[in-house]
C-alpha positions as a Markdown table, in Angstrom:
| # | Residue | x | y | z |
|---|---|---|---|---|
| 1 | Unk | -88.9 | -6.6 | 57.3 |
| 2 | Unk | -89.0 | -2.3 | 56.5 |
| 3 | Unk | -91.3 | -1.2 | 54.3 |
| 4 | Unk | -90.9 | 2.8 | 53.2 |
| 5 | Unk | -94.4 | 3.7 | 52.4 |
| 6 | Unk | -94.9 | 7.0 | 50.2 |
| 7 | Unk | -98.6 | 8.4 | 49.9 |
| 8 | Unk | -99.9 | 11.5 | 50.6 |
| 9 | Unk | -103.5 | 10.3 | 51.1 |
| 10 | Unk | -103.9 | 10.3 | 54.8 |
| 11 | Unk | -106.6 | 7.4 | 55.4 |
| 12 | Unk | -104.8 | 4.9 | 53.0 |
| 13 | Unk | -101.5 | 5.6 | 54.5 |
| 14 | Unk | -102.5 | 5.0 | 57.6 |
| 15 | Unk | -104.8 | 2.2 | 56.1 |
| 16 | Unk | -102.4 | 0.2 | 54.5 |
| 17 | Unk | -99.3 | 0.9 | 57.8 |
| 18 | Unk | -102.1 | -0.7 | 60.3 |
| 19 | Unk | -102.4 | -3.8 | 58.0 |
| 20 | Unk | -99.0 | -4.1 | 57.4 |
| 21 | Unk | -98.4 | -3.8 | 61.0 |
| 22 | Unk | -100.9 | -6.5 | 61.4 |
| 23 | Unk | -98.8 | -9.1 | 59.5 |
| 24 | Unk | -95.8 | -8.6 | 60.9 |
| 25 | Unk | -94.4 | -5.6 | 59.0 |
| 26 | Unk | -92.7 | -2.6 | 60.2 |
| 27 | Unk | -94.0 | 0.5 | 58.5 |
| 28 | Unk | -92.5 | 3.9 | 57.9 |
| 29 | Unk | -94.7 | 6.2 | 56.1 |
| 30 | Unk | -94.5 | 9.3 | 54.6 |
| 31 | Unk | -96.5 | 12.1 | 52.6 |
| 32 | Unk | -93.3 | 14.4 | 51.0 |
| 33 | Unk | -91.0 | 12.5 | 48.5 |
| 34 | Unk | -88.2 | 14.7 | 49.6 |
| 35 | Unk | -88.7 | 13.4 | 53.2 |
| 36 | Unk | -88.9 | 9.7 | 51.9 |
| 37 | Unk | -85.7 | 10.3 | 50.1 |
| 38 | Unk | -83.8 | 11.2 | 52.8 |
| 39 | Unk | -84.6 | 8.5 | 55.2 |
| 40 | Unk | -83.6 | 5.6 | 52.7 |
| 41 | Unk | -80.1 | 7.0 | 53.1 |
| 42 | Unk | -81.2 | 6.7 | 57.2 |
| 43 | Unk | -82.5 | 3.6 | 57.4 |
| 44 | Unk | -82.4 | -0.1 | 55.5 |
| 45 | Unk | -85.3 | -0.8 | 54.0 |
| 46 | Unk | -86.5 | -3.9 | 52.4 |
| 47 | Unk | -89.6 | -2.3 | 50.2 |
| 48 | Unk | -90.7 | 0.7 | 48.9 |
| 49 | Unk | -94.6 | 0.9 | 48.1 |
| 50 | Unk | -94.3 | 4.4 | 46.4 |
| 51 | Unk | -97.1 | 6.7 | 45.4 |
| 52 | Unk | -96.4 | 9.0 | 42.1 |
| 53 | Unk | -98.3 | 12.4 | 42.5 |
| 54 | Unk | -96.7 | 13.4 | 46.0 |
| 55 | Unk | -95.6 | 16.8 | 47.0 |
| 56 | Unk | -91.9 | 17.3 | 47.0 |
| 57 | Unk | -90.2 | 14.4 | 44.9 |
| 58 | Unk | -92.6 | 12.4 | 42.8 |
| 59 | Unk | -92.6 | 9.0 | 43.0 |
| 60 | Unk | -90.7 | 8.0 | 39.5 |
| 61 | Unk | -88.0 | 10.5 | 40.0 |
| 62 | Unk | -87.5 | 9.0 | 43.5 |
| 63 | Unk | -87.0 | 5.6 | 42.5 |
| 64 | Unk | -85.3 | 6.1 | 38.9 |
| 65 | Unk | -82.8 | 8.3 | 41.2 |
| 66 | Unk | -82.2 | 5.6 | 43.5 |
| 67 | Unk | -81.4 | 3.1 | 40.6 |
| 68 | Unk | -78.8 | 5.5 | 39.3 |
| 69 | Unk | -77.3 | 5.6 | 42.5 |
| 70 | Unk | -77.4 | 1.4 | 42.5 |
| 71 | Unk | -80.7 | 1.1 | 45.0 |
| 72 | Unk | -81.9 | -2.2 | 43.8 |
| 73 | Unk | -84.6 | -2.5 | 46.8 |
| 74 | Unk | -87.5 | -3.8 | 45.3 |
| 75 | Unk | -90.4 | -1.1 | 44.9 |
| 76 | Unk | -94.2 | -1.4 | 44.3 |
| 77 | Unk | -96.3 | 2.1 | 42.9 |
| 78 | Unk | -98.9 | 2.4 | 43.7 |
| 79 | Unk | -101.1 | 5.2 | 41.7 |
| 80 | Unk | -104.5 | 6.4 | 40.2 |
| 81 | Unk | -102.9 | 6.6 | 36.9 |
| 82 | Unk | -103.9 | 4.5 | 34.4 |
| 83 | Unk | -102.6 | 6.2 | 31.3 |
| 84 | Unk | -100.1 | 3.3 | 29.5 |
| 85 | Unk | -97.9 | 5.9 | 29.2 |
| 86 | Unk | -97.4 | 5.8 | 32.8 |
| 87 | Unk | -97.2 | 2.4 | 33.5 |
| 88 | Unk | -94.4 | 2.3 | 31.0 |
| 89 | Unk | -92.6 | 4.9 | 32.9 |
| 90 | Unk | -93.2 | 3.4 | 36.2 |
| 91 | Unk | -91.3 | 0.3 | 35.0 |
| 92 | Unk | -88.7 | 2.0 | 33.1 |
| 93 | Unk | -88.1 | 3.7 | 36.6 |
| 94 | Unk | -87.7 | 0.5 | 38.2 |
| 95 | Unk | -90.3 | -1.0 | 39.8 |
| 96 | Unk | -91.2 | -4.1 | 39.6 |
| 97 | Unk | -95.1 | -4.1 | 40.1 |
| 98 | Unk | -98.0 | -1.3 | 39.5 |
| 99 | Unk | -101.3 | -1.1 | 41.6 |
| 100 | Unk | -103.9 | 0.5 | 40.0 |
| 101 | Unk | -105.9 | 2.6 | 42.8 |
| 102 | Unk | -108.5 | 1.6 | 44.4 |
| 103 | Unk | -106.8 | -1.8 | 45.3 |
| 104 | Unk | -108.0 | -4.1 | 47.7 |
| 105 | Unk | -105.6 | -4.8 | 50.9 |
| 106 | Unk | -105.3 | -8.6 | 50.3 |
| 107 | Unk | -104.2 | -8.2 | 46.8 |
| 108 | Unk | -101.5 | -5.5 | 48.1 |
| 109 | Unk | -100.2 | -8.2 | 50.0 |
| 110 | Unk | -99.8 | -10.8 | 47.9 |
| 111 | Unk | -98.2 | -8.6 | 45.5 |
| 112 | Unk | -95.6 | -7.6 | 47.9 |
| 113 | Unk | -94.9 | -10.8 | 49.0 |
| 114 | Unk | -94.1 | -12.2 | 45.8 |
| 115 | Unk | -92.0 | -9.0 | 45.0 |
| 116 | Unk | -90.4 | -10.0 | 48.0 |
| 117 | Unk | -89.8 | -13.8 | 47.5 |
| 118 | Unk | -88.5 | -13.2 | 44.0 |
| 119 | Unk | -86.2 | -10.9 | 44.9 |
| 120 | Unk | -84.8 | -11.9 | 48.3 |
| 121 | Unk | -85.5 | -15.7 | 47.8 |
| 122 | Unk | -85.3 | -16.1 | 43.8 |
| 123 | Unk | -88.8 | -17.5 | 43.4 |
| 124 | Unk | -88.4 | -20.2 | 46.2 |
| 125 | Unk | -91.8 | -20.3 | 48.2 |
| 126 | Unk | -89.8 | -22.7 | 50.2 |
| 127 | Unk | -86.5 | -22.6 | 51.8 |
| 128 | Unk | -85.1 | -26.6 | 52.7 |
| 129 | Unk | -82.1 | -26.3 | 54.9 |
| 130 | Unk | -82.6 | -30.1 | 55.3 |
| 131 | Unk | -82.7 | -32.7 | 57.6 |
| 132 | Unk | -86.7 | -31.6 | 58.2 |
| 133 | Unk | -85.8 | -27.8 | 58.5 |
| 134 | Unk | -87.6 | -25.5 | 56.2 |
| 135 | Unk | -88.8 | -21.8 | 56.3 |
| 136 | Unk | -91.6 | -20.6 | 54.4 |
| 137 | Unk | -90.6 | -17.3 | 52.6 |
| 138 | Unk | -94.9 | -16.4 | 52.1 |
| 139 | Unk | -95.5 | -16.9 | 56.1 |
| 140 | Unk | -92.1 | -16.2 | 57.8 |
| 141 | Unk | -92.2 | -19.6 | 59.3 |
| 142 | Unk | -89.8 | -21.7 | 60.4 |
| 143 | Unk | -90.6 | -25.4 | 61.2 |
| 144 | Unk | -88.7 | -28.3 | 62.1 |
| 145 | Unk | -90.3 | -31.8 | 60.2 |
| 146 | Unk | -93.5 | -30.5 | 60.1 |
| 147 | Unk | -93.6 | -28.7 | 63.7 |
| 148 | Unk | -93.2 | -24.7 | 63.7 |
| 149 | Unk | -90.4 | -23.5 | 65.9 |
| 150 | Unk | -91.2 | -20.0 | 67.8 |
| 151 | Unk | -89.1 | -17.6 | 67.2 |
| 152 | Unk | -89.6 | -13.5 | 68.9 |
| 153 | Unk | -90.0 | -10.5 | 66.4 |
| 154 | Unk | -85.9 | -9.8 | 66.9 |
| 155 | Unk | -85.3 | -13.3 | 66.1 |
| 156 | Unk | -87.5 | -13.8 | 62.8 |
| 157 | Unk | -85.9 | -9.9 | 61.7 |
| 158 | Unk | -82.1 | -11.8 | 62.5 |
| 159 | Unk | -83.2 | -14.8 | 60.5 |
| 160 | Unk | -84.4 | -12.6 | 57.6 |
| 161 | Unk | -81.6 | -10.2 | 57.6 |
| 162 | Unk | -79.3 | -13.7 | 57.0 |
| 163 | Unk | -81.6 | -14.9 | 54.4 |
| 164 | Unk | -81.5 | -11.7 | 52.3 |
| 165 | Unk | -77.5 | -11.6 | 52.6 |
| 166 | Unk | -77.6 | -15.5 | 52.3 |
| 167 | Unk | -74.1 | -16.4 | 51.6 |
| 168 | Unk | -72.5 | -13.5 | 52.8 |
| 169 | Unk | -71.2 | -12.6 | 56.0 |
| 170 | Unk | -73.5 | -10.1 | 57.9 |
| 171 | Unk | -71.6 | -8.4 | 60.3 |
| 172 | Unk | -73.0 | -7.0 | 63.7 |
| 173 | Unk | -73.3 | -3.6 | 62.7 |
| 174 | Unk | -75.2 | -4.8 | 59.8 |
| 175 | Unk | -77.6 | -6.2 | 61.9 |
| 176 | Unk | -77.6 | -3.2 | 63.7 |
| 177 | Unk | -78.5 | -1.0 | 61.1 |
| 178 | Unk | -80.7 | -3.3 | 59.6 |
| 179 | Unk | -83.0 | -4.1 | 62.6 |
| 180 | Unk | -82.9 | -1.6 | 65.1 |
| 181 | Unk | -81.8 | 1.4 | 63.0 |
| 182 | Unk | -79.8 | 2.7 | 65.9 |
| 183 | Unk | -76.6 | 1.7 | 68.1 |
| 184 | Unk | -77.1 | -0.9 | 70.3 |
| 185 | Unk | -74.4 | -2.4 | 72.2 |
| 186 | Unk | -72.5 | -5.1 | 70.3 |
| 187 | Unk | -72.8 | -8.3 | 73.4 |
| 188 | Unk | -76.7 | -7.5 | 72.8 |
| 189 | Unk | -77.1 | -8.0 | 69.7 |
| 190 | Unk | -74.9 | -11.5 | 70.0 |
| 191 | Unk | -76.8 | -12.9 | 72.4 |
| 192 | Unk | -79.8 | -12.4 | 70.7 |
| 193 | Unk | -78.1 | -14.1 | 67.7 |
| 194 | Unk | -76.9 | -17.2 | 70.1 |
| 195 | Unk | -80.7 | -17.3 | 71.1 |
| 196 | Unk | -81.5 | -17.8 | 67.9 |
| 197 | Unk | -79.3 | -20.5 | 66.9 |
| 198 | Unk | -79.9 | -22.5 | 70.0 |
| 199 | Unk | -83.4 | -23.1 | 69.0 |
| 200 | Unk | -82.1 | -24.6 | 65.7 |
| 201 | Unk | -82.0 | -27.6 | 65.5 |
| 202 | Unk | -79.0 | -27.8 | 62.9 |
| 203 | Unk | -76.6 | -25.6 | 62.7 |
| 204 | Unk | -77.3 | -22.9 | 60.1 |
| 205 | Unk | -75.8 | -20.1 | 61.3 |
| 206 | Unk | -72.4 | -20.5 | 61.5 |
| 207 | Unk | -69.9 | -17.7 | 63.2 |
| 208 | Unk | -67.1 | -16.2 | 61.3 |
| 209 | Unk | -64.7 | -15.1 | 64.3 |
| 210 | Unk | -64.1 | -11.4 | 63.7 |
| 211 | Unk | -66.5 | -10.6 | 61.0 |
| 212 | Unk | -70.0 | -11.6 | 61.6 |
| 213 | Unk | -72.6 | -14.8 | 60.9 |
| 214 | Unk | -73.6 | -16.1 | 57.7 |
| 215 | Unk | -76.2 | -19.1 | 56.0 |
| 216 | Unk | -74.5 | -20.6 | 53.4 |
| 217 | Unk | -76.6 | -22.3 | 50.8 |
């Protein structure tokens, strides 16, 4: 998953990108909320961790435009401020969480990944396709009656990019757009799909001829 990561602060930003990273996160980050602004309209991201006193656009004008626009990407601030007036403004903006700096790294985490599970999975710590097949939405896992199936980084990012859009058809430039944020040739991108679904073992992902893959649920 793509986390946009606004804050100015150097050593935190680069702080909190390596422990991302370290989970299993990809990180963009960014000092200038102008800058950060312009590469959600570049890229698909799945969080926004936003600081508020930035140069350029502030965080709350960043995300309180994006919700006029219809942006509902879920998006964590995270701020020194600790005025109530400011917390009010940060959730009238849009967010759904506020960190308080300092904060420790663990509890960043588990904040995200319940903004995350709540939002993409609608509470569900666990997904049950049936038949023993289940994927843990805290520890991107997938196992298979109790054994965990390995998947490769493309392969978890294809499974979550299906979850997310659960129910809908994603089609391949979706995917493309989603994952790899540039072109990448179609039969590519397919076959790392087919990978996918040959290491289920029940058929989740099901091909819509012409228009994409989707998990119905």
């Amino acid at each position: 998953m793509k986390v946009l990561l606004l804050e100015d602060e150097y050593m935190l930003r680069v702080s909190i990108t390596e422990f991302l990273e370290d989970i299993g996160f990809e990180v963009m980050g960014f000092s200038n909320g102008e800058k950060a602004f312009d590469a959600i309209y570049e890229t698909q991201f799945d969080l926004y961790l936003l600081d508020v006193n930035v140069p350029g656009m502030n965080g709350f004008d960043l995300l309180r435009t994006l919700r006029k626009e219809g942006n509902k990407v879920p998006a964590i601030f995270l701020t020194s401020m600790i005025n109530v007036d400011n917390l009010q403004e940060g959730y009238k903006s849009g967010c759904c969480d506020y960190i308080r700096k300092p904060f420790d790294l663990t509890e960043l985490q588990i904040r995200i990944m319940h903004a995350l599970k709540d939002y993409y999975h609608h509470g569900e710590n666990l997904l049950d396709f049936g038949e023993g097949l289940i994927y843990d939405t805290e520890k991107f896992v997938l196992s298979f009656n109790g054994e965990s199936i390995s998947l490769s980084k493309t392969e978890k990012e294809i499974l979550d990019v299906l979850l997310k859009h659960q129910n809908q058809i994603v089609s391949v430039s979706m995917f493309q757009d989603e994952i790899w944020g540039e072109y990448v040739d179609p039969a590519n991108i397919r076959v790392q799909i087919n990978n996918l679904r040959k290491k289920l073992p029940i058929e989740i992902i099901q091909n819509r001829r012409g228009l994409g893959y989707i998990i119905e649920r």
